[in-house]
N, C-alpha and C positions, 0 to 999 in steps of 0.2 A: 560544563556539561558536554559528554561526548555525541557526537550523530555523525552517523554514515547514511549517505544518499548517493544511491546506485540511479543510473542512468540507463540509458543507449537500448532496451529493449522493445521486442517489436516482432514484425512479423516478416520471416523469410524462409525462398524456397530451399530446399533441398540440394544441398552442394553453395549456396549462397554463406557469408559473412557478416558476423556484425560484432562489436566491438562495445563493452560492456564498460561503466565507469565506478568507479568508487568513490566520492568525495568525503574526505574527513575534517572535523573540524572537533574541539577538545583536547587531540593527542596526536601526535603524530605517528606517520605509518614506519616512519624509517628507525623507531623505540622500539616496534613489536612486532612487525610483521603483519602480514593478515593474508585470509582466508575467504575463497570464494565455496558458497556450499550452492544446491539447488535441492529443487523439489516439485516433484510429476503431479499430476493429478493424485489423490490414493493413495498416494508412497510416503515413506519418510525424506526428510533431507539428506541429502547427501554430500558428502565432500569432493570436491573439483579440483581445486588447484589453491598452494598456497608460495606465498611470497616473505623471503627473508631478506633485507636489507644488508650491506655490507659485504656484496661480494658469495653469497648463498647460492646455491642453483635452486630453483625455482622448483617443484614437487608438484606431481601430476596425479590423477588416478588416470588406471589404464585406460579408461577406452574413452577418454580427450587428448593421450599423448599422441604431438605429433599434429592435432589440430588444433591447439588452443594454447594459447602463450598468457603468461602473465607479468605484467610490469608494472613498474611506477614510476610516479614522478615526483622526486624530491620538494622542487619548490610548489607545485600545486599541492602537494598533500593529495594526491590521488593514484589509484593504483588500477589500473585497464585488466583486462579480459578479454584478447582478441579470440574471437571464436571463426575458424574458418571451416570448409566443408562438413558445415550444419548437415545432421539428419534428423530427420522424423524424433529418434529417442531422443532426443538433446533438448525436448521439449520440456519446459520448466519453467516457475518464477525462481530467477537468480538473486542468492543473497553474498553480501557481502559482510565479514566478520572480525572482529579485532577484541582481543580477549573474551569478555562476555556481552560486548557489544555489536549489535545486527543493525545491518538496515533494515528500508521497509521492503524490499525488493525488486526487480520489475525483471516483467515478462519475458521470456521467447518461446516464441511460436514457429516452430521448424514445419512446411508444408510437403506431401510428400509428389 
Protein backbone atom coordinates (compact mmCIF):
# COMPACT_ATOMS: atom_id res chain seq x y z
CA UNK A 1 0.00 0.00 0.00
CA UNK A 2 1.36 3.36 -1.00
CA UNK A 3 1.35 6.67 1.64
CA UNK A 4 2.99 9.81 1.30
CA UNK A 5 3.20 11.84 4.53
CA UNK A 6 4.24 15.54 4.08
CA UNK A 7 5.67 17.26 6.94
CA UNK A 8 7.44 20.53 8.07
CA UNK A 9 4.39 23.14 7.69
CA UNK A 10 3.57 25.97 9.85
CA UNK A 11 3.54 29.37 10.19
CA UNK A 12 6.04 32.02 8.86
CA UNK A 13 6.76 35.67 8.29
CA UNK A 14 7.32 37.07 5.17
CA UNK A 15 10.74 36.84 3.63
CA UNK A 16 11.24 33.70 6.35
CA UNK A 17 11.90 29.85 5.21
CA UNK A 18 10.58 26.58 5.75
CA UNK A 19 11.34 23.29 4.39
CA UNK A 20 8.65 20.83 3.45
CA UNK A 21 8.99 16.84 3.61
CA UNK A 22 7.63 14.13 1.67
CA UNK A 23 7.85 10.59 3.22
CA UNK A 24 7.14 7.58 0.96
CA UNK A 25 6.54 4.33 1.79
CA UNK A 26 4.98 1.31 -0.91
CA UNK A 27 7.24 2.66 -3.81
CA UNK A 28 9.94 4.32 -4.27
CA UNK A 29 10.60 7.98 -5.22
CA UNK A 30 13.76 7.28 -7.33
CA UNK A 31 11.03 4.71 -10.06
CA UNK A 32 8.76 7.76 -10.59
CA UNK A 33 9.62 11.04 -9.69
CA UNK A 34 7.17 13.20 -7.83
CA UNK A 35 5.30 16.27 -7.59
CA UNK A 36 4.75 18.94 -5.11
CA UNK A 37 1.04 20.71 -5.97
CA UNK A 38 -0.70 23.43 -3.39
CA UNK A 39 -3.71 24.87 -2.83
CA UNK A 40 -5.15 28.62 -1.40
CA UNK A 41 -8.06 29.01 0.25
CA UNK A 42 -11.03 29.11 -2.81
CA UNK A 43 -8.69 28.13 -5.54
CA UNK A 44 -7.83 24.98 -7.34
CA UNK A 45 -4.53 23.05 -6.70
CA UNK A 46 -1.91 23.88 -8.35
CA UNK A 47 1.52 22.61 -9.49
CA UNK A 48 4.82 23.65 -7.76
CA UNK A 49 7.65 21.89 -8.50
CA UNK A 50 8.51 18.39 -9.67
CA UNK A 51 11.38 16.11 -9.07
CA UNK A 52 12.98 13.38 -11.64
CA UNK A 53 15.52 11.14 -10.32
CA UNK A 54 18.75 10.17 -12.35
CA UNK A 55 20.46 13.18 -13.14
CA UNK A 56 16.80 15.28 -14.29
CA UNK A 57 16.94 19.15 -13.58
CA UNK A 58 14.21 19.58 -11.25
CA UNK A 59 10.99 21.83 -12.93
CA UNK A 60 9.62 24.87 -11.40
CA UNK A 61 6.42 26.95 -11.99
CA UNK A 62 7.46 30.56 -12.40
CA UNK A 63 6.70 32.40 -9.72
CA UNK A 64 8.68 29.79 -7.07
CA UNK A 65 11.78 29.82 -9.51
CA UNK A 66 14.53 30.87 -7.71
CA UNK A 67 12.90 30.47 -4.19
CA UNK A 68 12.21 27.13 -3.85
CA UNK A 69 14.41 24.07 -4.57
CA UNK A 70 13.34 20.45 -4.65
CA UNK A 71 15.33 17.29 -3.73
CA UNK A 72 15.47 13.99 -2.37
CA UNK A 73 16.89 11.50 -0.69
CA UNK A 74 17.53 8.18 -1.92
CA UNK A 75 17.96 6.09 1.15
CA UNK A 76 15.10 7.90 3.26
CA UNK A 77 12.66 7.66 0.54
CA UNK A 78 11.84 11.29 0.92
CA UNK A 79 11.85 14.13 -1.20
CA UNK A 80 12.22 18.09 0.64
CA UNK A 81 10.72 21.44 -0.62
CA UNK A 82 12.86 24.00 0.53
CA UNK A 83 10.81 27.08 0.52
CA UNK A 84 12.81 30.32 0.94
CA UNK A 85 11.68 34.06 0.74
CA UNK A 86 8.08 33.02 1.74
CA UNK A 87 5.33 35.69 0.67
CA UNK A 88 1.88 36.26 1.73
CA UNK A 89 0.69 34.32 -1.82
CA UNK A 90 2.62 31.15 -1.04
CA UNK A 91 -0.12 30.59 1.37
CA UNK A 92 -1.38 27.12 0.99
CA UNK A 93 -1.94 23.49 2.16
CA UNK A 94 1.10 21.69 0.31
CA UNK A 95 0.61 18.32 -1.35
CA UNK A 96 2.93 16.04 -2.19
CA UNK A 97 2.25 13.54 -5.26
CA UNK A 98 3.58 10.35 -6.93
CA UNK A 99 1.45 9.01 -9.81
CA UNK A 100 -2.07 8.94 -8.68
CA UNK A 101 -1.03 9.07 -5.13
CA UNK A 102 -1.46 12.24 -2.63
CA UNK A 103 -0.71 12.97 0.77
CA UNK A 104 -2.88 14.27 3.27
CA UNK A 105 -0.99 17.63 3.18
CA UNK A 106 0.12 20.19 5.63
CA UNK A 107 -0.03 23.76 5.94
CA UNK A 108 1.84 27.04 5.24
CA UNK A 109 0.97 30.12 6.58
CA UNK A 110 2.95 32.96 4.96
CA UNK A 111 2.27 36.28 7.46
CA UNK A 112 2.51 39.57 5.89
Amino acid sequence: QVQLVESGGGTVQAGGSLRLSCAASGLNFSDHGMAWFRQAPGKERKFVAQIYFGGHTPYYTDSVKGRFTVFGDNAKNTVYLQMNSLKPEDTAVYYCAVMSHWGQGTQVTVSS
